[in-house]
N, C-alpha and C positions, 0 to 999 in steps of 0.2 A: 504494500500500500504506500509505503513511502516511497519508491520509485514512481510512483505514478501522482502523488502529488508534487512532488517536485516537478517531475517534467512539467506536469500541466502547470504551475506557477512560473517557476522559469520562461518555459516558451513564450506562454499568454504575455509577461514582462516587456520578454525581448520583442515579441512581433508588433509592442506599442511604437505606429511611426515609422515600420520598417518598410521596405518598396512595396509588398505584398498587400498590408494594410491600405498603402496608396491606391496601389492597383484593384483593390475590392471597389474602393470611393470610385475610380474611375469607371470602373464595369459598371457600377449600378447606377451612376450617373446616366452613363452611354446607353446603357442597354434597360433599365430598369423593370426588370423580369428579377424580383429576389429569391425564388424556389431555385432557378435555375444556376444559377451562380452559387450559393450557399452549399446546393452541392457537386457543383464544380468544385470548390474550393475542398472540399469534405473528400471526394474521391482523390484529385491531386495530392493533397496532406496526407493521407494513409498510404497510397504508391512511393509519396517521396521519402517520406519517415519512414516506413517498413522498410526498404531500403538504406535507408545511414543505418537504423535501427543493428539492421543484417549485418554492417560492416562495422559499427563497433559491437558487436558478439566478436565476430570473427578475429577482431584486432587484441580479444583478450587470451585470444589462445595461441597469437605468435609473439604476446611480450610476456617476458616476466612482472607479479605483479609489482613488485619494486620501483619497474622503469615505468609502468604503466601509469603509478601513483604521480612520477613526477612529471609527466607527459601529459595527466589530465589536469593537474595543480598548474602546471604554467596554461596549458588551454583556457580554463577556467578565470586564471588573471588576463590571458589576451583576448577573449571572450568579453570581462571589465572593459579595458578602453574602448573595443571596437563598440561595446555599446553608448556610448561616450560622442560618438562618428554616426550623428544623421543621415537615414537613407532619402535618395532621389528619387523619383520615379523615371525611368530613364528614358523610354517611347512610348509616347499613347500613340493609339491605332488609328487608323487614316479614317478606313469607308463603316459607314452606316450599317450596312448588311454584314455579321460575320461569316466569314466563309463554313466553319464547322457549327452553327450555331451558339447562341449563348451558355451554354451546357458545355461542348464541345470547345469554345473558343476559353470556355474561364478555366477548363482542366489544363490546356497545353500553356495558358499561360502565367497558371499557377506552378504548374509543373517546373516548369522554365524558369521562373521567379527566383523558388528555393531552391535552384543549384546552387550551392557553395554559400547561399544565406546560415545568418547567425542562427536561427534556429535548425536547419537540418548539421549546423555542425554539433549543436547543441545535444542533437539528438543521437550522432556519434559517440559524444561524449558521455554523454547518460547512461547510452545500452550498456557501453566497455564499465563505465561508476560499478552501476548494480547491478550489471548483468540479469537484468530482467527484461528482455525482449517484449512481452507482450503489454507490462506496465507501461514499460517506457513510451511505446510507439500508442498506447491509447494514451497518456499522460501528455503528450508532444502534439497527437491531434487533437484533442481535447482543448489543449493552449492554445491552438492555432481558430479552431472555432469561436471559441470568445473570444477572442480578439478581433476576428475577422466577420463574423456573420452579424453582429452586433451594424458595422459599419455599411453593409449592406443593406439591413432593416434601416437604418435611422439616418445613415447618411452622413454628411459633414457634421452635423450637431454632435457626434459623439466625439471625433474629433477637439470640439471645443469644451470639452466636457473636465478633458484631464490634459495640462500642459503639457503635451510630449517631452519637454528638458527632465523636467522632474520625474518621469517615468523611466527613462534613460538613464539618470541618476541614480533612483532604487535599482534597476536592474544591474547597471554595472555595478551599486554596494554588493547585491545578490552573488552576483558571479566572481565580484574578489572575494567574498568571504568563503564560500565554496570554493575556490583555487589554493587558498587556504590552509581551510581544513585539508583539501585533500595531501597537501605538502607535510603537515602538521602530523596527521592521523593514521598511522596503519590501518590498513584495513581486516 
């Protein structure tokens, strides 16, 4: 249980303000169809998290746990600054009609999003912590839908709801104090 509320707190944290978040605001802006998108975003997050999910399992059975501790301790403090480092939204989409539809267009470009984003690294980092693959990756999508579906239903207002800096803030205190510990604590 503690793998999975962690992830789900962590992530929900991190994804405050991050392109993904942008990108929800811009879909439902654009497209404003919320059933369709919400699970777009819901299918993309369980593909993309099941996934890091897999490879940090995997990454715990070609390190020792030793190396493993201090490898997730400094991630977890570079994890800190980069949340410190606001995201852009890098390209909004040209034409009117999407080509795979709204369902179709918000998987691939969810999917796309959290390549090498802070939370699918986050979600790396978590499976290799606890070694709980199914916590982590429902605790990871879990974080990603309150974050993200909220933005879809209400739009910019939520947005103005919580200062993004201040969120950023708690989250990188989050992720150095867990960097941390995990330097600090054998496991």
């Amino acid at each position: 249980m503690e793998a999975f509320l962690i992830s789900t707190g962590i992530v929900a944290l991190a994804e405050m303000g991050d392109k993904t978040q942008l990108l929800a605001l811009v879909l439902a802006a654009r497209f404003r169809k919320p059933w369709p998108i919400v699970l777009g975003i819901f299918v993309a997050t369980i593909a993309n998290h099941a996934m890091a999910g897999a490879l940090g399992a995997w990454v715990t059975t070609l390190i020792s746990p030793q190396i493993l501790r201090w490898i997730l301790g400094a991630s977890f403090l570079a994890m800190a600054v980069w949340m410190l480092i606001p995201d852009k939204l890098d390209d909004e989409e040209g034409s009117s009609a999407p080509r795979f539809g709204v369902f179709g267009t918000t998987v691939l470009a969810f999917f796309l999003a959290e390549m090498g984003d802070k939370t699918q690294i986050a979600t790396v980092m978590l499976a290799a912590r606890y070694e709980a693959y199914y916590a982590v990756v429902a605790g990871t999508t879990l974080g990603m839908m309150l974050a993200n579906a909220p933005v879809v239903w209400l739009g910019e207002r939520v947005t103005r709801l919580v200062p993004l800096r201040v969120v950023h803030i708690v989250s990188a205190l989050v992720f150095a104090v867990l960097g941390v510990l995990a330097l600090l604590i054998k496991a």
